[in-house]
C-alpha positions, 0 to 999 in steps of 0.5 A, a space after each residue: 094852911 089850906 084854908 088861907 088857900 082856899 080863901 086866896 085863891 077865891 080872893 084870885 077869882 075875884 080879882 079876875 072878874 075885875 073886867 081888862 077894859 077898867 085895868 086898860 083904860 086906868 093904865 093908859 090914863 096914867 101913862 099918859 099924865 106925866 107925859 102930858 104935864 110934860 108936853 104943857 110946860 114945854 109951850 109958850 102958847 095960849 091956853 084955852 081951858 087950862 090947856 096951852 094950844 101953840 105946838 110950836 111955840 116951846 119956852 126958851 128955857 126948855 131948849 136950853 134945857 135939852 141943850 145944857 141938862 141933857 147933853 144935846 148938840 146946839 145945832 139939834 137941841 131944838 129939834 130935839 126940844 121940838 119933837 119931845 114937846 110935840 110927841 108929849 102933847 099929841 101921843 097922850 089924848 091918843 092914849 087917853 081916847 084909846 085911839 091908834 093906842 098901840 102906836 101912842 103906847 110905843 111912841 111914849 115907850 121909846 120916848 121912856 126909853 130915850 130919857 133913861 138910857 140916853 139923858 139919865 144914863 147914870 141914873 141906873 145903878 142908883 139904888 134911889 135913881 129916877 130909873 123906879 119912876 121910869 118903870 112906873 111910865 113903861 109899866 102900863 104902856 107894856 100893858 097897852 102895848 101888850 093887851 090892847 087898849 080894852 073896849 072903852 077906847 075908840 080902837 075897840 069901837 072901831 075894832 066890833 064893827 069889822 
């Protein structure tokens, strides 16, 4: 027995020396690809290299969508449409790039929030409800959030030189 502790605990030492700017950096990446994918199919635009570039251009079906599926007023389901899709496409490359990251991690930590209390509310008690892949989203924006963005990241650049 105090051999397997030995051995775990070196492999614990090991684990340590994994540097937090790799942990950062792969958790702000995927925190940011389902908001991302999100925020694409929510536009109309044109896209440049696979990705669509209207902000403010959403499908038709998306505001329905908020109005029909998620139990949104008519009079702000495309407002409502309008944020979500704006907040998926500009606060994920924030994440991504480590830039103003805290705010980005908050922002789609709330939007996180919104979705499961406010749209999916039912969905809590479910022992195989989407509230598991909801935990999935908030976990690494926690860490962020927490922690920082690490050094690779622009706040870290940004941070060494002060």
């Amino acid at each position: 027995m105090l051999q397997i502790t030995r051995l775990y605990s070196s492999f614990a030492a090991l684990c340590g020396k994994i540097p937090y700017a790799l942990v950062a950096l792969a958790c702000r990446i995927a925190a940011a690809i389902p908001f991302w994918r999100s925020g694409q199919s929510k536009l109309e635009g044109a896209e440049i290299f696979g990705v669509k570039y209207e902000l403010f251009s959403l499908k038709a079906s998306k505001v329905y969508l908020f109005q029909e599926e998620f139990g949104f007023h008519e009079a702000i389901a495309p407002a409502a449409a309008q944020m979500a899709a704006l907040g998926e496409n500009l606060l994920p490359p924030l994440l991504v790039l480590g830039l103003l990251t805290r705010f980005g991690a908050l922002g789609l930590l709330i939007m996180t929030a919104v979705i499961q209390f406010y749209v999916f509310p039912e969905e809590l008690p479910k022992a195989d409800g989407n509230w598991a892949m909801h935990l999935q989203w908030a976990a690494p924006l926690m860490v962020v959030l927490q922690r920082g963005p690490g050094a690779i990241s622009f706040d870290g650049l940004f941070g060494k030189r002060k």
